[in-house]
N, C-alpha and C positions, 0 to 999 in steps of 0.2 A: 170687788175687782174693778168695776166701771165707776167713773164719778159719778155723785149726787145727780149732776143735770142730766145724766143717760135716761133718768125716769120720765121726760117730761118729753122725749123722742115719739111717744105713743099720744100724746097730749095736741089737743086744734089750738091753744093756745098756750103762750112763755111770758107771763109777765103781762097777761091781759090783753094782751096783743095776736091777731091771728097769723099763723105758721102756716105757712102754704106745706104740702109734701115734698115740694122738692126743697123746701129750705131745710125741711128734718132729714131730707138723702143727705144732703150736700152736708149737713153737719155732723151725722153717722161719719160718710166718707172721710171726712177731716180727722175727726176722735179716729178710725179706724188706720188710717197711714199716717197719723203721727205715734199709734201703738207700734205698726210695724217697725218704723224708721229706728225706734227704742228698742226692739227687737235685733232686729240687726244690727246695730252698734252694739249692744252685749254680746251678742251672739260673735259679730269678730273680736272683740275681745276675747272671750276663751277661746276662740282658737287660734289665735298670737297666743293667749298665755301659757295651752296644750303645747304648742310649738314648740314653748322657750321648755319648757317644761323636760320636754322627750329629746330635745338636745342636750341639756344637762345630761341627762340618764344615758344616753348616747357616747356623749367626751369621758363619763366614769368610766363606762364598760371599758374604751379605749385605753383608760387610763391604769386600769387592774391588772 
């Protein structure tokens, strides 16, 4: 579920180089609201698509 580099979140160093703790918050924080942001844009999508959806089903009933 998580990229490859999630593993190296728990790691004092990336590439030989030392990671302060706030640089591994700050890069959680990032990976974590561009999960959301991807969340939410499917998430309005099916419910535009539910919409269009239960209107159809809507204009038949009317339409019967």
């Amino acid at each position: 579920m998580f990229p490859s580099w999630c593993n190296t979140w728990g790691n004092t160093s990336y590439y030989g180089e030392s990671v302060s703790r706030r640089s591994q918050l700050e890069a959680k924080l990032k990976f974590f609201r561009s999960t959301r942001d991807d969340l939410e844009t499917r998430l309005a999508a099916t419910r535009a698509a539910i919409e269009q959806i239960e209107q159809q089903l809507s204009r038949e009933d009317r339409a019967a």
